[in-house]
C-alpha positions in Angstrom: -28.3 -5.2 -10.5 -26.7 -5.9 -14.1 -24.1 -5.7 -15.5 -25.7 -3.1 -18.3 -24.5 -0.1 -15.9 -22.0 2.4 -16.4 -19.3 3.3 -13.1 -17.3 5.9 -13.2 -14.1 5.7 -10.5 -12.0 8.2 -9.5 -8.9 7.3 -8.8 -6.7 5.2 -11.2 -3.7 4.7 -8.7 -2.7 1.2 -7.3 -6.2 0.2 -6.6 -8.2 2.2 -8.8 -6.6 1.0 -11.8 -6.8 -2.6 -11.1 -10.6 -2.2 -10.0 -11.7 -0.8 -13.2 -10.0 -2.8 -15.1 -11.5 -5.9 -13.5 -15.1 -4.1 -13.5 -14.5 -3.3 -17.2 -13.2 -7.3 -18.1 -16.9 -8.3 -16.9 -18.4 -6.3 -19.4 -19.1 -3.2 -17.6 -18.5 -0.2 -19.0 -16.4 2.2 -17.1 -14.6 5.4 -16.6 -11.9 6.0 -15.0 -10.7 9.3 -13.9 -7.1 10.9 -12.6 -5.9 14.2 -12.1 -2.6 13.4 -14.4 -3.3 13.6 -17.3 -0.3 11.5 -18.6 -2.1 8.5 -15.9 -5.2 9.3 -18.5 -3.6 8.8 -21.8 -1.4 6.1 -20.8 -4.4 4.0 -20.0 -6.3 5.6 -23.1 -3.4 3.7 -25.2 -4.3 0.5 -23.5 -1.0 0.8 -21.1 -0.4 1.1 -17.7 1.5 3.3 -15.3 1.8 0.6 -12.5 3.8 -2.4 -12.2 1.4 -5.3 -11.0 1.2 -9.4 -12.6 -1.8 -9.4 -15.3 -2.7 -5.8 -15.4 -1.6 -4.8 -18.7 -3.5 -7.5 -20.1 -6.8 -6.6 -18.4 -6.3 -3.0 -19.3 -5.3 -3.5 -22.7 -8.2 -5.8 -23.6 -10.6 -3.5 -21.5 -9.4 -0.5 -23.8 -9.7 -2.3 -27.4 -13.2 -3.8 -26.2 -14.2 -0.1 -25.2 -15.3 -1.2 -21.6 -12.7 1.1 -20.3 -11.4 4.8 -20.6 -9.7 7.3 -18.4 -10.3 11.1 -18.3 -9.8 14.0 -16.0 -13.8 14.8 -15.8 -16.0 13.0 -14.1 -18.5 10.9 -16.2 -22.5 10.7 -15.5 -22.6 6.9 -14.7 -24.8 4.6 -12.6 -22.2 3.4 -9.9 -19.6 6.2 -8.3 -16.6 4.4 -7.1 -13.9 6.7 -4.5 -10.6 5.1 -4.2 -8.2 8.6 -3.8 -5.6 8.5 -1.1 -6.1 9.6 2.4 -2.9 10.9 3.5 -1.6 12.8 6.1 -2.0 16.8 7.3 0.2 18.5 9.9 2.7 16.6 11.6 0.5 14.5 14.2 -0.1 12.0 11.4 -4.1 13.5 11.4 -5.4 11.9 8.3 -6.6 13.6 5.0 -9.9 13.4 3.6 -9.7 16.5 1.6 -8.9 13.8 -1.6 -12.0 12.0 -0.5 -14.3 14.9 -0.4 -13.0 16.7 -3.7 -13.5 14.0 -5.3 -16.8 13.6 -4.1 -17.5 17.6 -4.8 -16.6 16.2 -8.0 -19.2 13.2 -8.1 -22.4 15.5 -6.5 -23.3 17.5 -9.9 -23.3 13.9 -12.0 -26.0 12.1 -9.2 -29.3 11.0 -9.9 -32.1 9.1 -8.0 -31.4 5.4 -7.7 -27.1 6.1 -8.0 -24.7 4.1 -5.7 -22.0 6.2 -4.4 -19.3 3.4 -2.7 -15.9 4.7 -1.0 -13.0 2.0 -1.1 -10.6 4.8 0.5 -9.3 3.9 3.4 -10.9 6.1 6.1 -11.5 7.6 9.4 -14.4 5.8 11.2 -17.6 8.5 10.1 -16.3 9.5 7.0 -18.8 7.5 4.6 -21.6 9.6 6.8 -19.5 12.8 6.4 -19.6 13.0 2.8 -23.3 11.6 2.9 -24.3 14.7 4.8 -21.9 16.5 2.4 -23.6 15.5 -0.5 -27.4 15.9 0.6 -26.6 19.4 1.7 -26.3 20.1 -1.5 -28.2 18.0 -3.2 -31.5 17.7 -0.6 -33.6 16.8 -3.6 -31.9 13.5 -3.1 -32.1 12.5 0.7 -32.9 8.9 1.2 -32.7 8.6 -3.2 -29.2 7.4 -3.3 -27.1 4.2 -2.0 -24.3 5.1 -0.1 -21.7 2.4 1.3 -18.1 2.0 1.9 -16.4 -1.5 1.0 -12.6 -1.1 1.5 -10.2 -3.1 -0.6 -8.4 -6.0 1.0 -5.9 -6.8 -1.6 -1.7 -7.3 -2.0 0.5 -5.6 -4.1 1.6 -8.1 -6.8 -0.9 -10.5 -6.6 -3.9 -7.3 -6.9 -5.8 -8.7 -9.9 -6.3 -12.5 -8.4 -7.1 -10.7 -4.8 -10.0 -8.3 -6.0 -11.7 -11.5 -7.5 -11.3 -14.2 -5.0 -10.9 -12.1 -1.5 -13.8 -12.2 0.8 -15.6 -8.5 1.0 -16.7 -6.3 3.7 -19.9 -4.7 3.0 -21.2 -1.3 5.0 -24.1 1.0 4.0 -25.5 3.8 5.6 -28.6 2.5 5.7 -29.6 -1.3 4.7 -31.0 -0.7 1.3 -27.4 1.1 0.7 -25.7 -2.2 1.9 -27.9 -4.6 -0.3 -27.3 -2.2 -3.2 -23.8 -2.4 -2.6 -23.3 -5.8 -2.5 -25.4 -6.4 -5.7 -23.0 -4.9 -7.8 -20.1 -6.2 -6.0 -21.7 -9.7 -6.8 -20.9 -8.4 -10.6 -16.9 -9.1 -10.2 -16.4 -10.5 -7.2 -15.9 -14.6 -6.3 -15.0 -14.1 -2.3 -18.1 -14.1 0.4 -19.6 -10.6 0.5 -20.1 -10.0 4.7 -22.3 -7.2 5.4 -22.6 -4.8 7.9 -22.9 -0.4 8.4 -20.4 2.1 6.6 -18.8 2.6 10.5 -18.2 -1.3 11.4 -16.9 -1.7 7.7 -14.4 1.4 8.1 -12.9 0.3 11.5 -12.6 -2.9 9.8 -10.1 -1.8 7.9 -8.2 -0.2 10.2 -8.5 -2.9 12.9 -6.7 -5.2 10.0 -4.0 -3.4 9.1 -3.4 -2.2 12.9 -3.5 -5.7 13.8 -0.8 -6.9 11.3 1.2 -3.6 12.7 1.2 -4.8 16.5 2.4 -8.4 14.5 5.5 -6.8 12.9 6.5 -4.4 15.9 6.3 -8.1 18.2 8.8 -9.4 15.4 10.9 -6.5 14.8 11.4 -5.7 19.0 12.2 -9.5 18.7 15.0 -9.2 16.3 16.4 -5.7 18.6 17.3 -8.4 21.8 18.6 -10.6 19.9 20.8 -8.7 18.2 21.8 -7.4 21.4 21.9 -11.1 23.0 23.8 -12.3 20.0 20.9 -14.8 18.9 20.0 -16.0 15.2 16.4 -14.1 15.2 15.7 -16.2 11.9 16.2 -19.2 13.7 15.0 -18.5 16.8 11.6 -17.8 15.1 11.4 -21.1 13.1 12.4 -22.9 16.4 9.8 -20.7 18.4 7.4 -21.2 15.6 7.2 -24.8 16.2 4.6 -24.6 19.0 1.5 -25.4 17.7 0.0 -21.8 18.9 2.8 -19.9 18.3 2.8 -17.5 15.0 5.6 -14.8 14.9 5.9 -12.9 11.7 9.6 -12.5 9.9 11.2 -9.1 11.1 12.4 -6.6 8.6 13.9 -2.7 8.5 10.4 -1.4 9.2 6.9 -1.4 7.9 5.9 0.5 4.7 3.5 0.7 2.0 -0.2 2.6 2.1 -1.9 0.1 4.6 0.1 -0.6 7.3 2.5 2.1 7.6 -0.5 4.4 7.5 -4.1 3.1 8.8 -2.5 2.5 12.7 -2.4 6.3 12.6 -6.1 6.9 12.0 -7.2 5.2 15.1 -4.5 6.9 17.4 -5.4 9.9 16.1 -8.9 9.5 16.8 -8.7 7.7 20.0 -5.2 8.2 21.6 -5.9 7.7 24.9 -7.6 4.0 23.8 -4.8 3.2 21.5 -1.6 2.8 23.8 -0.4 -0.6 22.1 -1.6 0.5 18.4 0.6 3.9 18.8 3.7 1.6 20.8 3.6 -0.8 17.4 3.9 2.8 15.1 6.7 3.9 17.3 8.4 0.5 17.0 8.2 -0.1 13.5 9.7 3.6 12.8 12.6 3.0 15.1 13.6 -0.2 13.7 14.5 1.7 10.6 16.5 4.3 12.5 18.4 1.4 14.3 18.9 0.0 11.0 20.8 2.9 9.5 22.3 3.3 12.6 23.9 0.0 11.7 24.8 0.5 8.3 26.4 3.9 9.4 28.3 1.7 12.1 29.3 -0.6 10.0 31.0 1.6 7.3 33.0 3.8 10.3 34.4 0.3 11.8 35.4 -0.3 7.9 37.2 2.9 7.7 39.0 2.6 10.9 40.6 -0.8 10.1 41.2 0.4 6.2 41.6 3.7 6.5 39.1 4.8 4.1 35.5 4.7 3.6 33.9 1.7 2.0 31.9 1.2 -1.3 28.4 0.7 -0.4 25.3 -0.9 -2.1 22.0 -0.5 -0.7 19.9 -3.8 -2.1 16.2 -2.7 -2.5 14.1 0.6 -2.1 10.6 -0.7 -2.7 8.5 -1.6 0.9 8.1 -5.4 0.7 9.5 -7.8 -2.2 8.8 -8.3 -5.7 6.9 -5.2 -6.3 7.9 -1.4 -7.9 5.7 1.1 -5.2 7.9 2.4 -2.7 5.1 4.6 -0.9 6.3 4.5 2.7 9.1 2.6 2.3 11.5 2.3 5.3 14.0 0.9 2.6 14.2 4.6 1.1 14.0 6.2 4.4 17.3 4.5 5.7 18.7 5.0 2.2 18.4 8.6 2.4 19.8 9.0 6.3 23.1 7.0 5.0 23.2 9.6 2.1 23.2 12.3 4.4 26.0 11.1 6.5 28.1 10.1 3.4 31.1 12.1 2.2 31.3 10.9 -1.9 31.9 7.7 -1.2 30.6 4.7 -3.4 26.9 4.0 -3.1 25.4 1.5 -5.3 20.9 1.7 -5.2 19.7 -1.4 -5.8 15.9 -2.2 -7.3 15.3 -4.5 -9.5 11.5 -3.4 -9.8 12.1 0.7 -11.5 14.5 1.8 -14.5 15.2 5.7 -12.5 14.9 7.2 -9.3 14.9 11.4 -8.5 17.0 10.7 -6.1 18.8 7.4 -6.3 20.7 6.4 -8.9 19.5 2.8 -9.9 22.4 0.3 -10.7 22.6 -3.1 -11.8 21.8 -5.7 -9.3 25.2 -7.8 -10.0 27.3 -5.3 -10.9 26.2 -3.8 -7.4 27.2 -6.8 -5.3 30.7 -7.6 -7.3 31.6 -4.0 -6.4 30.5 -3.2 -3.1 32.4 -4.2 -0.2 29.7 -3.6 2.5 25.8 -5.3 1.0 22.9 -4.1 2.7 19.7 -6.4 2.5 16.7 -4.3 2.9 14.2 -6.1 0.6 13.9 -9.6 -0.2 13.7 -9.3 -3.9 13.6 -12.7 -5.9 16.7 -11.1 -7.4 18.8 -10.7 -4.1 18.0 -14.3 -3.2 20.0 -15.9 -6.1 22.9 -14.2 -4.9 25.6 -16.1 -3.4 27.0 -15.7 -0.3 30.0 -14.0 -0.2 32.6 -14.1 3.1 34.8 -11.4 1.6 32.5 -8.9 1.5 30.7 -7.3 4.7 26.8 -8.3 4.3 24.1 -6.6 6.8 20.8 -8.8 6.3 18.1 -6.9 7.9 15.3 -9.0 6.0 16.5 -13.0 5.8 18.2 -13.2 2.4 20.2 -15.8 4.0 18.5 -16.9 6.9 
């Protein structure tokens, strides 16, 4: 394959963005498409709707070089690339591939003999065969004409652009030819080792990683629950612990957000919930960590009253799901910000993060002028901001993610 192809993705979010941007930087030419139209004519401008290191400068060079555009129709093009969400439907936490198959609904008309159709949603193990048999159904002229793979993105918030070049690649058709294809034009943009494999081993990969790191957090997070309760530093009894030359325990923190971890456990419990006893115990861990965290706060400010009689000024230090970055999909940081809310009665709360200008909900204040006022700080994110700060004795501080470990 060359690079004098056109690709057309659908999906200009988080991942999308970044991957057509990159695409585009390496002289392909490529459309991007979105449902928002404000997503399309920000990007059309050369701007971006996203916070993430390097971005705007790949966008805006891919918009003046005319590599990249955005629109809300799908584009003919040579290479089809599906990064929608997959969120949930119902309240089981089922997942949703109704995004996934629109916007392949959306694809079918534009296909030709010889296309490569690649899903980088992440997915239930089968889809990539679902919307196979979804798309020869109703396009049987082309059975066994098109390449068909899924190759799920492996990539972290803030340091996206570097990732997508220099990560290794998992690589699964539906049929080999499919997985060659596939990995011929991911040889186009990307540095890492390209493994390859089926569409089925490459979706449970995905899952299996980001289940994995779940199980990691809950071990970390249930950790930090006894200790609380045995009065023991859990930051330093980690360093300590982590001193064995086997031994690897992750930091604890209020919960686990974002689109990946938060999220892809539940595809496998759902599927398999009789096989997925420790998976599910990590979910239910990770969620109640949160709930004992604002159970804490909430404590906290009620002990305050007593001894003052009155309620206490509170700032809530970070909203987004993990440091340093502005997407707060998931976050356990907004969910225990909205349970103390709710058992609030107009007292003083300062909303902390440094990462977004406005909220719908949260009022966004100044990081300092936040921690001179308040007189309980809550730690929920370990923002580079919150780490300059100095200790104060006078105030109460709840650290629920190592600020001053």
């Amino acid at each position: 394959m060359t690079k004098n192809i056109t690709v057309t993705t659908v999906g200009l979010g988080y991942i999308g963005l970044p991957t057509s941007a990159l695409v585009a930087s390496n002289g392909i030419r490529v459309n991007g498409v979105d449902i928002n139209p404000e997503v399309v004519e920000t990007i059309n401008r050369g701007e971006i709707h996203i916070v993430e290191p390097e971005l705007q400068q790949y966008v805006s060079d891919a918009v003046s070089k005319k590599f990249l555009s955005a629109s809300v129709e799908v584009q003919e093009a040579d290479v089809y690339l599906v990064v929608v969400p997959t969120p949930f439907k119902g309240g089981n936490h089922e997942p949703d591939i109704s995004f996934i198959e629109a916007a392949t609904r959306n694809i079918m008309p534009h296909l030709k003999e010889g296309d490569l159709y690649i899903i980088e949603s992440t997915s239930p193990v089968g889809t990539t065969e679902k919307m196979m048999n979804l798309i020869y159904s109703s396009r049987p002229e082309l059975k066994d004409k098109l390449y068909i793979a899924y190759c799920p993105e492996r990539v972290l918030p803030g340091n996206v652009m570097y990732e997508l070049v220099y990560n290794d690649r998992v690589i699964g058709g539906v049929d080999t030819g499919s997985t060659e294809r596939a990995v011929e034009f991911y040889e186009l943009f990307v540095k890492g080792d390209l493994h390859k494999t089926n569409a089925r081993t490459a979706e449970m990969c995905k899952l299996t990683e980001n289940a994995s790191r779940d199980v990691q957090i809950a071990f970390a997070n249930e950790l930090s629950l006894i200790c609380d309760k045995a009065d023991i530093n859990v930051w330093e009894l980690i360093q300590l612990a982590n001193r064995h030359p086997r031994v690897n325990i992750l930091q604890p923190g209020c919960g686990v957000g974002g689109h990946c971890i938060a999220v892809d456990p539940y595809f496998l419990v759902a599927d398999y919930p009789r096989l997925s006893q420790l998976i599910g115990k990590a979910r239910e861990t990770n969620n109640y960590k949160s709930f004992w965290v604002a159970e804490k706060i909430q404590n906290a400010m009620l002990d305050f009253q007593v001894k003052h009689g009155r309620m206490p000024s509170v700032a809530i230090m970070g909203l987004a799901f993990k440091p340093d970055i502005d997407d707060l999909r998931e976050s356990p940081a907004k969910y225990i910000a909205q349970r103390v809310i709710q058992s609030t009665n107009n007292e003083q709360m300062y909303f902390v993060e440094p990462n977004i200008t406005d909220h719908p909900v949260y009022k966004i204040s100044d990081c300092e002028l936040a921690f001179n006022e308040a007189e309980i700080i809550v730690f929920l994110v370990a923002h580079k901001e919150f780490k300059k700060l100095p200790k104060d004795d006078n105030k109460i501080i709840l650290d629920f993610c190592g600020i001053y470990k």
